[in-house]
N, C-alpha and C positions, 0 to 999 in steps of 0.2 A: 244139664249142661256140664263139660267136660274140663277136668282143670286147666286144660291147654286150650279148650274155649274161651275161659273167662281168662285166664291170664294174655291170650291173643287182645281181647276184649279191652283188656286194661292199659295197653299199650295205644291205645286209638283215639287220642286227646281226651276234653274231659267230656264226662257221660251226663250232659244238662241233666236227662230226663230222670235220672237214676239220682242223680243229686237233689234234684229238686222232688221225686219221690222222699226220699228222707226229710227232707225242712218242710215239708207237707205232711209229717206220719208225726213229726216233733211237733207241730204247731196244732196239731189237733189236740195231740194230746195234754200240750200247756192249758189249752183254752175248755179243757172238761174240768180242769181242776182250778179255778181263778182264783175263788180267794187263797186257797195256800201258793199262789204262781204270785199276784199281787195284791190284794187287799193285804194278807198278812204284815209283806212290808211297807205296804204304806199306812198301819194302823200304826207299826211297830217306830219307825221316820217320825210321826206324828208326834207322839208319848215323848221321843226321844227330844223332838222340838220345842215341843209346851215344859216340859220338864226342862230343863237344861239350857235351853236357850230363852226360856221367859218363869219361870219359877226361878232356877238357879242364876241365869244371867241377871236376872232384875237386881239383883244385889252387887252384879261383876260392873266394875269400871271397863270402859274400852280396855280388850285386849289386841293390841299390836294394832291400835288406830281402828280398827271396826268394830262395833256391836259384837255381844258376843252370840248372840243369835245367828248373824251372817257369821261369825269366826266356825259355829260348832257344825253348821249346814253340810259342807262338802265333805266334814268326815261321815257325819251321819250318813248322807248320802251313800260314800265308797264302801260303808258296813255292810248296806245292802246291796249294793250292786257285786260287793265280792260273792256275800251269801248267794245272793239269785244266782252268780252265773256257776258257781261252784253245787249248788244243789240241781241245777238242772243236767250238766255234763253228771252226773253221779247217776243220778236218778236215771235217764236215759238209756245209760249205756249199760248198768249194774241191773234194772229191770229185763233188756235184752237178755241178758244172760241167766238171770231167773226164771224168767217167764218162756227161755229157749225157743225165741223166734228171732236169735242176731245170726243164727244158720243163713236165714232168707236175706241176709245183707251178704255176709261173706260170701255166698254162690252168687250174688248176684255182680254182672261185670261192670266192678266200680274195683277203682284204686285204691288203697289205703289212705293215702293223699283225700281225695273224694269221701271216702267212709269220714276221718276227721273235720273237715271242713265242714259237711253236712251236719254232722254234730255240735259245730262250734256255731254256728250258723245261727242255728237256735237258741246258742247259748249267748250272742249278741242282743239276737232281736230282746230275750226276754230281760236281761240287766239296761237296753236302753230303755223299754217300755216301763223298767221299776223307776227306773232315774228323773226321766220326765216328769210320773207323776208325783215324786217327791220334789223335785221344781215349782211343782203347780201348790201342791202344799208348802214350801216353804214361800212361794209367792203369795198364801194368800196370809201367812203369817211377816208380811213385809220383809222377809228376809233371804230372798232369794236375787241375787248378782251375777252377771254375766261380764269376766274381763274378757274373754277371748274362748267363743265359741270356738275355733276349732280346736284348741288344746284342750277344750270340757271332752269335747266327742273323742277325742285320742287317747285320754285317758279313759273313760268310760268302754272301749270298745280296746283298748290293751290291757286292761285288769282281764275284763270277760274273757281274754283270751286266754291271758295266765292263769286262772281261775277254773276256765275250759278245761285247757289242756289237760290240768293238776286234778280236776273231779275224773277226766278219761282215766288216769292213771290210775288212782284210788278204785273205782271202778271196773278196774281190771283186774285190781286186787284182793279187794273183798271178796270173803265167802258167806258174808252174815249184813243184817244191820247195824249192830255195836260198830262193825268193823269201818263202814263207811261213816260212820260221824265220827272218828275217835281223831281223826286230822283237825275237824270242825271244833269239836271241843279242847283240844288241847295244842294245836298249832295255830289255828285261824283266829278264833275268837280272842286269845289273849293277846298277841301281836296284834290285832287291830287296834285295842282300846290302848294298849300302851303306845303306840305307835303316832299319837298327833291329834285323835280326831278332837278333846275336852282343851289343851292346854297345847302353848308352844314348847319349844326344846329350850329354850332362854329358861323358862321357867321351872327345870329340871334342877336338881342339884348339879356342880361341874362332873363331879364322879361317874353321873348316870348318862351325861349325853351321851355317852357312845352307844347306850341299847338303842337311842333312840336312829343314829347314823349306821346301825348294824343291821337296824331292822328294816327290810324293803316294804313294808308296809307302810312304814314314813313317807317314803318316797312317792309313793302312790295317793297317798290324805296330801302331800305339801303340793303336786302336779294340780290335783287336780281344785285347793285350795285358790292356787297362781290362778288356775284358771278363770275362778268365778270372782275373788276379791282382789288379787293381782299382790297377795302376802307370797312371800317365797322365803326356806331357810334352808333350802339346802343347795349346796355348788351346783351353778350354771351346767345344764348339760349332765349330770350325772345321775339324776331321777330317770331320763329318757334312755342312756346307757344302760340301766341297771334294769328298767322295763323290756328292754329288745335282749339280752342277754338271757331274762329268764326266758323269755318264749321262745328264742332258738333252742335253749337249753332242751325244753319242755316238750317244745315241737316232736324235735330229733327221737327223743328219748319216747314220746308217744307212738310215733311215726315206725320205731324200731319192735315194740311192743305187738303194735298191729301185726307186721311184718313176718315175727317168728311164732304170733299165734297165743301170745302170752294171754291166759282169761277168757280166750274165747274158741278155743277147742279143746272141750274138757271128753 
């Protein structure tokens, strides 16, 4: 096919068949590999429950009015769902490129637009499918709470996105495997724990709260917190700003990447 085929091609609304080819080539391949897709983190959710919310809570007085069981749940939760959706956009898109069969996506007449979506796509399905069944395990350890199912799912499918988007990037970046976890272990993993999910901000010394109003990963543990126990510490409105801000950001800059070919015409 010809590049003034496929670009003709790309111009011609969205390409269902071509899209839902990809979140069909992603969904097989999540489900060959299940326990590192979810058992993993639902063994990991677990550990983190029985430890910390009933070994370590068993000795905590109510924090901020709730068990600290229900307190420590929806960070636990958002560790994993950032992980899932950040190793699956990585994985994904960084194998295409090793394994040199992302040719047969670029020729084929799908948009850039299309090629990301397809990719995030998957990276939804598989951080709701984590989520739920750390729901199911914190339900059976009585600790699971629902204030407002729709801001659970808004936040659970706007992490995934930001998460998406920020694994395509890395993604397009790496040349190695060191390379694709060195964000994981030195940007993701520490911002999360410091971020909200064991302890509130009240209980920070005054000096340190602003790591904690600096770091968007607060923002993301306190949303999605509101949503299940209905605790909130941060200004009205400005967890959801600060959510839609990176994914434009994130979008564009992904969006631009595809565009001029960056990582994937080597």
């Amino acid at each position: 096919m010809s590049d003034v085929t496929v670009a003709g091609s790309r111009r011609m609304g969205i390409n269902w068949i071509g899209l839902g080819t990809i979140i069909r080539r992603e969904w097989s391949r999540v489900w060959r590999v299940p326990i590192q897709a979810f058992l993993a983190p639902w063994i990991s959710a677990l550990m983190f429950i029985f430890i910390f919310g009933y070994v370590v809570g068993g000795n905590i007085r109510l924090i901020a009015g709730h068990r600290y069981v229900e307190f420590v749940l929806p960070g636990v939760l958002m560790l994993n769902v950032v992980n899932a959706a950040f190793l699956q956009s990585t994985s994904q898109i960084y194998f295409q490129r090793f394994l040199r069969y992302i040719e047969e996506t670029l020729v084929a007449p799908l948009s850039y637009v299309e090629m990301i979506i397809g990719s995030l796509t998957m990276t939804i399905v598989r951080s709701v499918v984590t989520a739920l069944g750390i729901l199911l395990i914190g339900y059976a350890f009585g600790a699971t709470q629902m204030y407002n199912i729709f801001e659970f799912l808004f936040w659970i499918v706007s992490v995934s996105i930001i998460f998406g988007l920020l694994g395509i990037i890395i993604a397009l970046w790496a040349n190695n495997f060191e390379q694709l976890t060195m964000l994981n272990v030195f940007f993701i993993a520490p911002l999360s724990f410091v971020g909200g999910v064991f302890n509130t901000v009240s209980m920070l010394p005054p000096f340190m709260r602003w790591i904690a109003y600096a770091n968007p990963f607060f923002y993301f543990i306190n949303g999605l917190r509101h949503s299940m126990i209905g605790f909130n510490e941060a200004p009205e409105g400005l967890g959801v700003a600060v959510t839609f801000g990176l994914i434009a950001v994130l979008g564009v800059a992904t969006w631009r990447l595809f565009s001029i070919g960056y990582g994937l015409r080597e």
